[in-house]
C-alpha positions as CSV (number, residue, x, y, z in Angstrom):
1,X,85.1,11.1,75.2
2,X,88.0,13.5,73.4
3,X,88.0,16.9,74.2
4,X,90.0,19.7,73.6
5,X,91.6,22.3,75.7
6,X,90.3,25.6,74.5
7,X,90.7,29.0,75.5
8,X,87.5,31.1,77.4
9,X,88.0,35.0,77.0
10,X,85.8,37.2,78.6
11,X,84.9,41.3,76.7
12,X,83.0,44.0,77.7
13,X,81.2,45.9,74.7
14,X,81.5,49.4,74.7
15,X,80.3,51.9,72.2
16,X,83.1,53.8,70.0
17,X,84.4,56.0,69.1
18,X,84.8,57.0,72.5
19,X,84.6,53.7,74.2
20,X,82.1,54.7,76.7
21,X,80.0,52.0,78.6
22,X,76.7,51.4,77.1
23,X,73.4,50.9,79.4
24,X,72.9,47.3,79.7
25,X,71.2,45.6,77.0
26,X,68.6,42.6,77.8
27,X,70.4,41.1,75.4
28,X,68.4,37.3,76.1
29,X,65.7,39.2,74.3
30,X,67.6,41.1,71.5
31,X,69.0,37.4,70.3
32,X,65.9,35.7,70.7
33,X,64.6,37.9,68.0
34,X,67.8,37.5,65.5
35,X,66.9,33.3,65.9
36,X,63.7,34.2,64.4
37,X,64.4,36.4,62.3
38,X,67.4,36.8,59.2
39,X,69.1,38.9,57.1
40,X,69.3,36.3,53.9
41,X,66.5,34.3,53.8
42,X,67.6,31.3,56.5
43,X,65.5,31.8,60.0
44,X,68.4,32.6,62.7
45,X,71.5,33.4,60.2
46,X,72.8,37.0,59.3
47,X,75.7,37.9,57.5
48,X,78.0,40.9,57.3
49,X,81.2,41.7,56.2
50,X,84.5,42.1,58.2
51,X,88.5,42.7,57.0
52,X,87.5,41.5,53.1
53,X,85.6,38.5,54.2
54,X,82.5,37.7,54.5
55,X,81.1,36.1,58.1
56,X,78.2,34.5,59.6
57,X,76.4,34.2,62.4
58,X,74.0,31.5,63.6
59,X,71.5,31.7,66.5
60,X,70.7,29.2,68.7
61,X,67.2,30.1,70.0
62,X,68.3,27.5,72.7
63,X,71.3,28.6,74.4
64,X,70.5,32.4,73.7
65,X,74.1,32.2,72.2
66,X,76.1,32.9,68.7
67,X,78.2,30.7,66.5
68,X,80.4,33.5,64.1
69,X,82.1,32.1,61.1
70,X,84.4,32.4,58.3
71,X,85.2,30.0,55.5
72,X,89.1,28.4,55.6
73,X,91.2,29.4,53.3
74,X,92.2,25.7,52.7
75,X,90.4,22.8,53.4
76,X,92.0,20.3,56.2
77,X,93.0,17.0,55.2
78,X,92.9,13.9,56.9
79,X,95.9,11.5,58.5
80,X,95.9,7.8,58.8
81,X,95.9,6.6,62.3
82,X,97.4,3.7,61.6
83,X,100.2,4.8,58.5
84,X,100.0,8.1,58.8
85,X,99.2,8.7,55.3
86,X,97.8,12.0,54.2
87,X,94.7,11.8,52.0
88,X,91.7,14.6,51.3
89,X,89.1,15.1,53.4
90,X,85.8,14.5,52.0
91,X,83.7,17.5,51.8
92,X,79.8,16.9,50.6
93,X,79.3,19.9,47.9
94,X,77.0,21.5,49.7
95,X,79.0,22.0,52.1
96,X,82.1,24.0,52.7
97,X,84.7,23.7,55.8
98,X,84.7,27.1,58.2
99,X,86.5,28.6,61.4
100,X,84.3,29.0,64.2
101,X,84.3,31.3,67.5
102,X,81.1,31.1,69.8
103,X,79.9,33.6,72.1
104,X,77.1,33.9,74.9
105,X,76.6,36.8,76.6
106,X,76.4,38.1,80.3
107,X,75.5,41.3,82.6
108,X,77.2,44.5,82.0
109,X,77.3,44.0,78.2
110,X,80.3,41.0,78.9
111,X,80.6,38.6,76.1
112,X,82.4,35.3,77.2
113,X,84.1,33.5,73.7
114,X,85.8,30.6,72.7
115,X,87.6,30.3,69.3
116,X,87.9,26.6,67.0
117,X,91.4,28.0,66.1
118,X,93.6,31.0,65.6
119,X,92.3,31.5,62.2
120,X,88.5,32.4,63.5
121,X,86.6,35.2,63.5
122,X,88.4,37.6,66.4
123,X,86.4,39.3,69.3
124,X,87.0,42.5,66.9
125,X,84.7,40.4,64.2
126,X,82.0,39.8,66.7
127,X,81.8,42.9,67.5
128,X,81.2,44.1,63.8
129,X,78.9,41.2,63.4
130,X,77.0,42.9,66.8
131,X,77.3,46.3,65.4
132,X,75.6,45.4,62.0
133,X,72.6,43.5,63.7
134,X,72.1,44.9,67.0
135,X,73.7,47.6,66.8
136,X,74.7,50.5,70.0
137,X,72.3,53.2,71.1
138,X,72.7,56.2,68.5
139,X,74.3,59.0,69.9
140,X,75.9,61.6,67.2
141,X,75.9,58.7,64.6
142,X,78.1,56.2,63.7
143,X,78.4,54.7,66.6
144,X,79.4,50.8,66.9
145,X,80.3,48.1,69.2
146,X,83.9,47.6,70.0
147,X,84.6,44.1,72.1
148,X,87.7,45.3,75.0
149,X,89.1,42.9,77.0
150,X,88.8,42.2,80.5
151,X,92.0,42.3,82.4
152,X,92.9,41.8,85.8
153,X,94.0,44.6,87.9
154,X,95.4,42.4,90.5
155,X,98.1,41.5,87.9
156,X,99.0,45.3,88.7
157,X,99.1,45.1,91.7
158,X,101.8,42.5,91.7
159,X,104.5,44.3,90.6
160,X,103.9,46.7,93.8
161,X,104.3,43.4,95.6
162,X,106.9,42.0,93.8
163,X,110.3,40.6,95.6
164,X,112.3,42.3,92.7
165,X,111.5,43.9,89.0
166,X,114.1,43.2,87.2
167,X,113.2,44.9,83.4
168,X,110.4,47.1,82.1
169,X,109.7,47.5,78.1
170,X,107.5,50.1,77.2
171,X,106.1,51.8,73.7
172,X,104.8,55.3,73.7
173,X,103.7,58.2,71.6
174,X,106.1,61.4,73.6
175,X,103.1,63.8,73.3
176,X,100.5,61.4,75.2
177,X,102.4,61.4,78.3
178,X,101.5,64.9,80.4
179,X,103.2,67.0,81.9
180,X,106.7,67.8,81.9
181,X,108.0,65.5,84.7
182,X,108.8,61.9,86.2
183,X,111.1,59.2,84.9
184,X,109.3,58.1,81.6
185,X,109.0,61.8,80.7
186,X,113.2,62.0,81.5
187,X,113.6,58.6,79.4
188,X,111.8,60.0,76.4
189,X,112.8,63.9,77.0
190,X,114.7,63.8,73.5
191,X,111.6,62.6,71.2
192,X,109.6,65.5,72.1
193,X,108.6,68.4,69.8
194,X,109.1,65.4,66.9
195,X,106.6,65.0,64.2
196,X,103.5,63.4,65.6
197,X,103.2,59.8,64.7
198,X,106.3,58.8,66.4
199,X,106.7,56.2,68.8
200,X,109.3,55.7,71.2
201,X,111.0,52.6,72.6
202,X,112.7,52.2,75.8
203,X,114.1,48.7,76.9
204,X,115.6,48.6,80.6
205,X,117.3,45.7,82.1
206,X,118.9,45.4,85.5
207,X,122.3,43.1,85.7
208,X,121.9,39.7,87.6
209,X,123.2,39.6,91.6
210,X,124.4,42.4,93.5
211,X,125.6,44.5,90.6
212,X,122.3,44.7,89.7
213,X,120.5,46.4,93.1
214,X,120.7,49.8,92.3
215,X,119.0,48.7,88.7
216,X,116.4,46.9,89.7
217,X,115.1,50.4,92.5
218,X,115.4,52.1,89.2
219,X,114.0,49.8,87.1
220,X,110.8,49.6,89.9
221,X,110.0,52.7,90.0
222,X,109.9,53.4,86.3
223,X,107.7,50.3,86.5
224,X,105.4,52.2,89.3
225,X,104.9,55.3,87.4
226,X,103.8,53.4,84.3
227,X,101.7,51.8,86.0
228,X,100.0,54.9,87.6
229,X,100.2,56.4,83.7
230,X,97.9,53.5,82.3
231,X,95.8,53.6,85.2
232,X,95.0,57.3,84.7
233,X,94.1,56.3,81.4
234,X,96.9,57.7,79.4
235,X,97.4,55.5,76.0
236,X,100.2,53.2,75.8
237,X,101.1,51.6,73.0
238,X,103.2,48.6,74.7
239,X,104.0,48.0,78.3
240,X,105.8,44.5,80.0
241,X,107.6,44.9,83.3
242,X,109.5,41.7,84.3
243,X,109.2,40.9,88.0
244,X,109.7,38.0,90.6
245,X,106.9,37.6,93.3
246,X,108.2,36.9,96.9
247,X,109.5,33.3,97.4
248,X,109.8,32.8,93.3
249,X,112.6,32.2,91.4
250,X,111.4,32.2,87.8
251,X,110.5,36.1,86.2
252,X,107.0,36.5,85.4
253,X,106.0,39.0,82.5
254,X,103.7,41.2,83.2
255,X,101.5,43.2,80.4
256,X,99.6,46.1,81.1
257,X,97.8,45.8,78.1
258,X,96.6,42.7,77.8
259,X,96.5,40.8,81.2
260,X,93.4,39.2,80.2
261,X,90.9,37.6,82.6
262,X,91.0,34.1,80.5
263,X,90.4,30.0,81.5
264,X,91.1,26.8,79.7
265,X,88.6,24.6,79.3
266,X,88.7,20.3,78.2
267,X,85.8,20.9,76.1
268,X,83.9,18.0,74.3
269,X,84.0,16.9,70.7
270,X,81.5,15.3,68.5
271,X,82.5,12.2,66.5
272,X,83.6,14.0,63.7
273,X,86.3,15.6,66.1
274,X,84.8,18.9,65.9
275,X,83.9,21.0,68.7
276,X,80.3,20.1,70.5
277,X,78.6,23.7,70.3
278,X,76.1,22.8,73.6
279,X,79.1,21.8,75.5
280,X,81.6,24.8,74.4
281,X,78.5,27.1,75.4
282,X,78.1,25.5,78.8
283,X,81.7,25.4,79.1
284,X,81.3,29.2,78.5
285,X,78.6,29.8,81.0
286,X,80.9,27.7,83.7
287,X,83.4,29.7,82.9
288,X,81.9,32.8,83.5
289,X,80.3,31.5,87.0
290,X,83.8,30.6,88.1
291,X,85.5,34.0,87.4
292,X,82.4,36.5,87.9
293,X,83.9,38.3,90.7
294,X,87.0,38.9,89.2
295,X,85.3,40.2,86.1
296,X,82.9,42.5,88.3
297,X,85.9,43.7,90.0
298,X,88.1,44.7,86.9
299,X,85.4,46.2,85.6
300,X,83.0,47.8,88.0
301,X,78.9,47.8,88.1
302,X,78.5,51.2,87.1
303,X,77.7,51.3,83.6
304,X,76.1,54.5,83.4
């Protein structure tokens, strides 16, 4: 059977403005009701709108998960297998061709998602689509789901354990980082008392062999003290710190940002070479199974 190798992301939803944690929704039960229920007259479809475009979502009362989607700009055409030739690809009228992401959800408010293609509905989409039919516990008003991702903080750790870190790139607003002191404070000292709005980037490499010792201690510890800033919460705009762990020869990047707790998945396709939607959702579930304790741990239990 063909399959293709997609991409399983895993989000927590959290309830802006603020991005605080929500309590934990039996959400089984809330999508139960959506696949019986609709917002435009088909049992187990509702619609809202998202960046100018129009999405849907479609319940499966089976899997207790969510297929999101968007119609394609153009519609795909087909290739010979044996010439090569290009030619149309039939499309009945009443039908239209669409980019896909499917979700299922999980304790602690964590979505797990795969997307058809690049040009599907993001995690930010589902979370409208979330906000607009089940929508967060109102606090002050106006408050909605936002989907953030779940990264490893072991990824962190490794540039504490790292054999040598060898360049840091980092993006940052001079009146977010506190107090008057350390290394990225020193790097950025001139930028302060500027206009707000502007962002300052800083771009250290260390020289290659022994020229390069003293560099790479620098380079570290500006590394260490931006790691300690986004652990403390303090809003980064960009941070990559290039690093070699012990007994590796090849730099690995790490991101701060967006070290995501991800696996790829050979997931089945239908005849028609699209994606099977039971298998992507089990694919999902497996998924999820496999890296639970590493999603636990980067994000705690406590979601009071």
């Amino acid at each position: 059977m063909a399959t293709k190798t997609c991409t399983v992301s895993f989000f927590q939803l959290l309830i802006a403005p603020d991005e605080v944690r929500a309590a934990e929704v039996d959400w089984t039960a809330k999508i139960d009701n959506l696949a019986r229920t609709s917002d435009c007259g088909h049992p187990g479809v509702h619609k809202c709108k998202y960046g100018g475009e129009e999405i849907d979502g479609v319940v499966s009362i089976a899997s207790t998960s969510v297929s999101v989607a968007v119609g394609r700009a153009l519609t795909p055409r087909q290739r010979n297998t044996v010439t090569a030739a290009r030619s149309a690809l039939p499309v009945d009228p009443g039908h239209e061709p669409v980019e896909e992401t499917f979700f299922a959800t999980f304790p602690r408010n964590v979505i797990g998602i795969v997307r058809s293609s690049q040009s599907s509905p993001s995690h930010a989409a589902i979370a409208a689509w979330l906000t607009k039919t089940l929508p967060p516990p109102q606090v002050n008003g106006g408050e909605k789901w936002v989907a953030k991702a779940i990264v490893d903080p072991d990824q962190y750790r490794a540039i504490a354990d790292a054999e040598t870190v060898s360049s840091v790139d980092f993006s940052v607003k001079p009146e977010n980082i506190p107090g008057e002191e350390g290394l990225i404070h020193a790097l950025i000292n001139g930028a302060f008392g500027f206009s707000d709005g502007i962002f300052v980037e800083v771009r250290l490499r260390a020289r290659r062999g022994k020229p390069g010792e003293r560099a790479r201690d620098d380079i570290r510890d500006v590394a260490d003290e931006l790691v300690q800033l986004h652990e403390s919460g303090v809003p980064l705009e960009a941070a990559k710190v290039g690093i070699k762990r012990v007994g590796e020869t090849v730099t690995e990047v790490i991101d701060l940002l967006n070290h995501r707790i991800t696996t790829r998945e050979d997931i089945e396709l239908l005849d028609d070479a699209s994606l099977d939607e039971d298998a992507v959702v089990a694919h999902i579930r497996s998924a999820y199974v496999t890296l639970q304790e590493q999603i636990a741990g980067a994000i705690g239990t406590d979601n009071g």
